[in-house]
C-alpha positions, 0 to 999 in steps of 0.5 A: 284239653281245657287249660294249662298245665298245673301248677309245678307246686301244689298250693292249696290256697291257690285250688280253693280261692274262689271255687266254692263262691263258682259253684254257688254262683253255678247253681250245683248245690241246688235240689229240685230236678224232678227227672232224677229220684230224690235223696234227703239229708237235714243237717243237725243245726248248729247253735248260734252261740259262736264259731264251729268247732273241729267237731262240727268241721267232722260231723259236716264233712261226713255228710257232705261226703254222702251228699256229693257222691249221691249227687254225682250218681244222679239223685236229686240231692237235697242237703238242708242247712239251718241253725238251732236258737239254742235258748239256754246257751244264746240266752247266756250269751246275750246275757254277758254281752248286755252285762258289759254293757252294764244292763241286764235283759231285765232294764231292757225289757222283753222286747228289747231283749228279743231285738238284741237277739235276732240282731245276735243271730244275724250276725253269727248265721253269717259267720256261721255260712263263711264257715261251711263254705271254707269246709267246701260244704254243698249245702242247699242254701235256698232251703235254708231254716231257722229253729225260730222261723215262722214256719217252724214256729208254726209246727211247734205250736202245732204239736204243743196244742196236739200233743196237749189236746191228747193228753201227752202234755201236762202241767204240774209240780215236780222236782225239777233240775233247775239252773240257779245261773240260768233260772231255768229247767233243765230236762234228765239230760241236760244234766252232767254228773261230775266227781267231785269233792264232797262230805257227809255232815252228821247233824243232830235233830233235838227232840221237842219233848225228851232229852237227846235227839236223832242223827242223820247224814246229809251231803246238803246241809243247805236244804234242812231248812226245807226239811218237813219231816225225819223219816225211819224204817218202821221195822227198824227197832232202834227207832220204832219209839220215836215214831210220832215224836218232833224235833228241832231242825237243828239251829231253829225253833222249828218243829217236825215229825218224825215219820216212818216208810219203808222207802228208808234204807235201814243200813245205810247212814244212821237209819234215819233220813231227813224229809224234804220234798221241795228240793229231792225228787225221792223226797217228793214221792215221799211228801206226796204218800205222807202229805206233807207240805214242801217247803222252797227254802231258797230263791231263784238265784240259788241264794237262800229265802226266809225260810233259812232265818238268819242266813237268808240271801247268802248264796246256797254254799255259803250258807253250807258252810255257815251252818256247819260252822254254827252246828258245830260250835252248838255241837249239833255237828259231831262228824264230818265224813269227806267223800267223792261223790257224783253232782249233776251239773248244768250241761250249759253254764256249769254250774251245779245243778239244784233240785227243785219244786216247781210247776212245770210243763212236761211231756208224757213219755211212755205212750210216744216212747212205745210207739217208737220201740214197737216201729224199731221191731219193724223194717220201718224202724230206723237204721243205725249205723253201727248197728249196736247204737240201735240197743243204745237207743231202744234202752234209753225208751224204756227206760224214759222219764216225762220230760219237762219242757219249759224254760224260763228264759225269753229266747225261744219259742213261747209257750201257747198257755194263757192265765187268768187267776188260777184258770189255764187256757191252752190255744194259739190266742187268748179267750180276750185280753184278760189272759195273759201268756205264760212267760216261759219258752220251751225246751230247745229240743222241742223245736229240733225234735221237729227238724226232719219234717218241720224244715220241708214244710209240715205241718203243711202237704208241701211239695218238698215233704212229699218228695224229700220225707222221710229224710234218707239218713242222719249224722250226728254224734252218740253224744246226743241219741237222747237229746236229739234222735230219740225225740225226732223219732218219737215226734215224727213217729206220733205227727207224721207216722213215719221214721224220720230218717232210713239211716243214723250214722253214728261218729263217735267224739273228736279227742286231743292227742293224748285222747282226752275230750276237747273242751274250753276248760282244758284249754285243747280246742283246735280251731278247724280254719287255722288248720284250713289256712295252713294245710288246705280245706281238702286234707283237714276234711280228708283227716277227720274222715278217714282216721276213725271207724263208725262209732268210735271216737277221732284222735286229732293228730296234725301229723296226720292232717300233714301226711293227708296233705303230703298225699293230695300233693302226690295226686297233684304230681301224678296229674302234671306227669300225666298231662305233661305225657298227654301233651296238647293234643286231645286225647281219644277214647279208651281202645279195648283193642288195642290194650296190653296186658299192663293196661287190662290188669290197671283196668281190672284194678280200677274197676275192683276199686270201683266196686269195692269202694261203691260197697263200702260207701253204702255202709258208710265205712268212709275211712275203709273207702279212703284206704282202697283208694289210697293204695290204688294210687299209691300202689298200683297207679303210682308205684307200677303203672305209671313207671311202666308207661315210661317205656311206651312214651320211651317208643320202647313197646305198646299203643302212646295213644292208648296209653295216653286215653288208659292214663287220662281215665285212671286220673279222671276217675280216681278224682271222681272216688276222692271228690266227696273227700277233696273237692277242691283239688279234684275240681281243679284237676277235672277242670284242667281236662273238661268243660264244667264241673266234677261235681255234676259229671257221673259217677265212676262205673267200671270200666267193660272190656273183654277181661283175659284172667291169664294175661292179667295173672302173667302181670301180675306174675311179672310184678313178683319177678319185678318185687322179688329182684328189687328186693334183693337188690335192696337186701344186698345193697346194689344199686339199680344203676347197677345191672344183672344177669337175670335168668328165669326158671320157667316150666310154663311155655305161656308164661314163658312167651309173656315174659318174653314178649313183655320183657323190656318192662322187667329190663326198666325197672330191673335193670339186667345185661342179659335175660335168659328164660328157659325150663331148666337152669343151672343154679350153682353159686346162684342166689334164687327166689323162688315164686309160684311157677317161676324160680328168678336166679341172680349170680352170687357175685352179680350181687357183690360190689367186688372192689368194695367186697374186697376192700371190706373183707381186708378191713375186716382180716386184718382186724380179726388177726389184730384179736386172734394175736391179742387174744394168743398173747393173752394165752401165753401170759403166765401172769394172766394164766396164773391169777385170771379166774378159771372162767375169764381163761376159759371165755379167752379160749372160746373168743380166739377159737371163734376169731379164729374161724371167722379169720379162716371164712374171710381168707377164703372168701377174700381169696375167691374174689380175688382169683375172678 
């Protein structure tokens, strides 16, 4: 043996401090042994935004589960961590942090500011690194990447000029969904609708040349100012005559023509609708067909230009109610309709979403979408886990908008665009030093779109993308299929022809206890490291991935993450009793020879587990595999085999010896199955029997033995006898201390000579004076359970504590004469007899006839005792 015994208590601080800094130092998270066949998992990158949340601690864990169990079953495991830059988020960030500084990115300058931000990332990579070492994480950290790296700089600018030079990137005008705190793009779904509250205003538009004017209902009054046109149906004979006519946009000296499309909904509002194709995506098609210039009527910022007259620079919902105001009291605002209506809000800074005319970049999405939907129809599409998120996926493809793709922030990834006057050259430098580059980085998800290749070198034939791609599965959550998956699977599929992963295991969202969704507004985060100091890193994991299925969403519940803790301290009492047994000695190899018929049944059980666990494990159903294990333990090991080994160490019957190397790989290797859950305390416990780490020994296969299936299904037999006797004993309150007569109907001869030959089992965990096992047996004042090929027989008044039996029937007589003379002396009331209601005499009569009887069972049961 090793080491010393455990500790007497399970201290989880004690378990973990310093063991995952021994396994760096040892090298066990390393990739690279050419002799073993590789297994690849890239870790979805984190932002450097800040600290990990409880939902991060979950998404890691899952895959470390997958990355330690493939390590122990020989793969050369690479698992690849890296950060994302997270432009628009870390941008904001920075931002606020040189706002209390009293500058802005601008007084600084470029430059500076890119400083400031590597300087940003520095400092919470490492904090980002302490993190996934308190979550056990065996990360491969001389694989380490960055989404700004060099090497990844270098294949996004690669797929940029590639995906340009075919035609699949372009620059246009489109209306876009631009964050006025940001003063960015946003792509579709970067973009959250909220229900919130909001209003229809009714604003007349006056006509030029006639009396009266044209109603329209708009939820933006903001935007008349960038109104071009109004537009009807032209079969709408309300207003066919007004076609061709102009009017006021209302509160201006501003003219506009009315128009007519087909695209106007005759009965929806007043059948006529306001034109304004610089900030309305439907608008714009519209402007488009009719040729109609745009008009931008607000700044950057979201505050309003020249374009909106007196209320030039007030913020846009300012402005909103500044214009109804006035409309009103001009009476060009006859009705106000209060709504609740859906509004894109920036995913990012929260702020409400407005749409815009602007020149972007975009990526053309139907030629990559295509390649990708006809890979799914292929054994080469990729794998989701549920299968269900695949329709999820595929959906969204054929459904799929160009994306726009450039940020106008400074943190990120420039764009490889220069200008000189109106020309554009596309290259990774400039035709000379007249150009100049286009200020704009590009969406975040361009460069994450890279990551399962991009990471192991491409777009260099590196070693590591030779062996590791493509990658062999994914985790992430159905939160981000589009932003994330979708567009790793259509990049890979275009730049390397390939999926980028076999597998996408799906996990849902992490929700409160009351099953809401953990944000900073609701105030219900809960930081994983307090939960870590306080319960230790082995239940908080052993939590997150056992209390959900695939798919669905997790609901924290710190009972839980107690209970998981409750369970690891149960492991560790289970580990002290068997090394306490096994003594200093070393123990020797498991001995099929000299098994009992317990020892193969708790063999046979393992090795169920094993097979079952190893099933489940490939399908990803980590809580189902955490479940088996758990009843292993608990069940079989703890509850039987354990309490059934007392009577060997007690000299009572079979090997010590074997029993001792039985017991010694039970828990080795239940510490194997629960290693990817609990690194920590399985580590500590391993260590306590061998040199080295669990990490690297091999992974549980079953155990061979020459299986008896009749001596296994006689113990199992014996275990009913055992349940059935315990439960009695339970039902009619006798204690254990207390012993019976146990007498056992038994047709079988085989089984009969097991029980006999096994016997000393049943007597310590039964207790009895005398045990009989015979063919035939009387059964009068006898309770008997009856039990496939076994009838166990137990003596009435074995069952009985007669002292206490008697004393209780007495208590129990003498109150129910105290209710028969109550009730006789009610009877015989004429007063009661006379004036009682005939149903209150009558449920008087019912009562005393059923005391009656009651007193006349006691007696008779009290009489039965007390004759012996």
């Amino acid at each position: 043996m090793k080491k010393t015994l455990l500790a007497p208590k399970y201290n989880h601080e004690e378990v973990e401090k310093g063991r995952y800094q021994e396994w760096l130092e040892k090298g066990y998270f390393a990739s690279g042994d050419l002799s073993k066949k590789p297994y690849c998992i890239v870790i979805p990158p984190p932002n450097v935004t800040g600290m990990l949340h409880l939902g991060h601690a979950w998404d890691t864990t899952l895959q470390d589960i997958i990355t330690r169990r493939k390590r122990m079953q020989g793969y050369d495991m690479l698992w690849l961590p890296g950060m994302d830059h997270a432009g628009i988020a870390t941008q904001a960030k920075i931002d606020a942090k040189l706002k209390a500084q009293g500058v802005s990115r601008y007084d600084i300058g470029r430059e500076a500011f890119l400083k400031v931000a590597w300087d940003w990332k520095e400092e919470y990579a490492s904090v980002i690194r302490s993190q996934w070492a308190a979550l056990g994480l065996s990360l491969d950290y001389n694989k380490e990447r960055f989404t700004l790296d060099e090497g990844l700089n270098k294949a996004v600018t690669k797929v940029f000029l590639d995906l340009y030079r075919d035609g699949l990137i372009y620059r246009g005008e489109r209306i876009i969904n631009w964050d006025v705190q940001s003063k960015t793009a946003l792509s579709n779904i970067e973009v959250e609708y909220k229900e919130i509250e909001g209003a229809f205003y009714h604003f007349i538009y006056p006509f030029v040349n006639r009396k009266g004017g044209l109603e329209i209902a708009t939820t933006r009054p903001e935007t008349m100012f960038g109104d071009v046109a109004l537009m009807v149906h032209p079969d709408d004979e309300r207003y066919q005559i007004y076609i061709g006519e102009m009017v006021y946009i209302p509160g201006t000296d501003r003219a506009i023509p009315v128009i007519s499309d087909a695209y106007v909904d005759r009965e929806f509002g007043t059948g006529v609708v306001k034109v304004t194709p610089a900030h309305d995506p439907n608008d714009f098609e519209v402007g488009l067909r009719h040729n109609l210039t745009p008009v931008i009527c607000m700044n950057e910022d979201g505050t309003m230009n020249e374009f909106a007259g007196k209320y030039q620079g007030m913020d846009r919902f300012v402005c909103r109610e500044a214009v109804v105001k006035d409309l009103q009291k001009a009476g060009l605002c006859p009705k106000i309709e209060r709504i609740r209506h859906a509004v894109g809000h920036s995913e990012r800074t929260n702020v409400i979403v407005e749409p815009r005319l602007s020149k972007q970049w975009f990526v053309k999405m139907k030629p990559l979408a295509e390649k990708v939907l006809a890979m799914q129809e292929t054994d080469e599409g990729i794998k989701f886990v549920p299968e269900r998120f695949n329709k999820t996926f595929t959906n969204w493809l054929e459904n799929i908008q160009d994306w726009c793709i450039s940020r106008q922030l400074w943190w990120g990834h420039r764009i490889p665009a220069w200008y000189k006057g109106d020309e554009v050259y596309v290259g990774l430098t400039p035709p000379s030093d007249e150009w100049v580059q286009d200020e704009d980085v590009l969406d975040t998800w361009f460069s994450s779109a890279l990551w399962p290749f991009s990471t192991l070198g491409w777009p260099e034939d590196t070693f590591d993308l030779k062996r590791y791609y493509p990658t062999n599965v994914l985790v992430t959550g159905y939160d981000i299929i589009f932003f994330w998956v979708a567009r790793m699977a259509f990049q890979a599929r275009y730049f390397t022809g390939q999926r980028p992963f076999e597998y996408c295991y799906i996990h849902g969202l992490i929700r409160d206890e009351k099953g809401q969704k953990m944000s900073k507004s609701l105030g219900n985060g809960i930081d994983p490291f307090d939960l870590i100091k306080q319960y230790g890193c082995d239940a908080l994991r052993y939590f997150l991935t056992t209390n959900s299925t695939p798919g669905q969403d997790l609901r924290y519940s710190e009972e839980k993450v107690g209970a998981a803790w409750n369970y690891i301290n149960k492991i560790w009492n289970i580990a002290r009793y068997i090394m306490i047994n096994i003594g200093d000695e070393e123990t020797g190899e498991v001995d099929p020879g000299k098994f009992s018929a317990i020892d193969q049944w708790i063999l046979d059980r393992l090795n169920e587990v094993i097979k079952t666990t190893d099933e489940l494990y490939e399908a990803f159903e980590f809580g189902e595999v955490a479940r088996i294990i758990y009843h292993f333990v608990w069940d079989d090991l703890a509850s039987w085999y354990i309490e059934l080994t007392k009577a060997v160490f007690a000299g009572q019957s079979g090997d010590i010896n074997n029993t001792k190397a039985i017991l010694k790989h039970l828990l080795v290797t239940v510490c194997k199955l629960l290693h990817p859950f609990m690194p920590f305390v399985t580590e500590e416990i391993y260590q306590t029997f061998y040199e080295g780490s669990i990490m690297v020994s091999e992974w549980p296969k079953p155990f061979v033995f020459d299986v008896d299936t009749q001596a296994i299904g006689f113990t199992k037999q014996m275990m009913d006898i055992i349940t059935g006797v315990r439960s009695l004993r339970a039902e009619k309150n006798v204690p254990l201390s207390k012993p019976l007569t146990l007498n056992l109907e038994v047709q079988n001869a085989k089984l009969a000579r097991f029980l006999e030959q096994y016997q000393v089992y049943i007597k310590r965990l039964v207790n009895y004076t005398g045990l009989t096992i015979k063919p035939e047996i009387d059964k009068q004042d006898c309770l008997v359970i009856v039990l496939p090929e076994v009838k166990v027989i137990v003596p009435n008044k074995e069952l009985l504590d007669i002292e206490k039996e008697i004393e209780r029937l007495t208590n129990e007589k003498e109150r129910l004469l105290a209710e028969v003379s109550r009730s006789e002396k009610m009877l015989h009331n004429p007063a009661f007899m006379e004036k009682a209601p005939k149903e209150k005499v009558a449920l008087e009569q019912t009562k005393l006839t059923k005391y009656q009887k009651q007193l006349q069972e006691v007696e008779e049961l009290l009489n039965q005792l007390l004759k012996g």
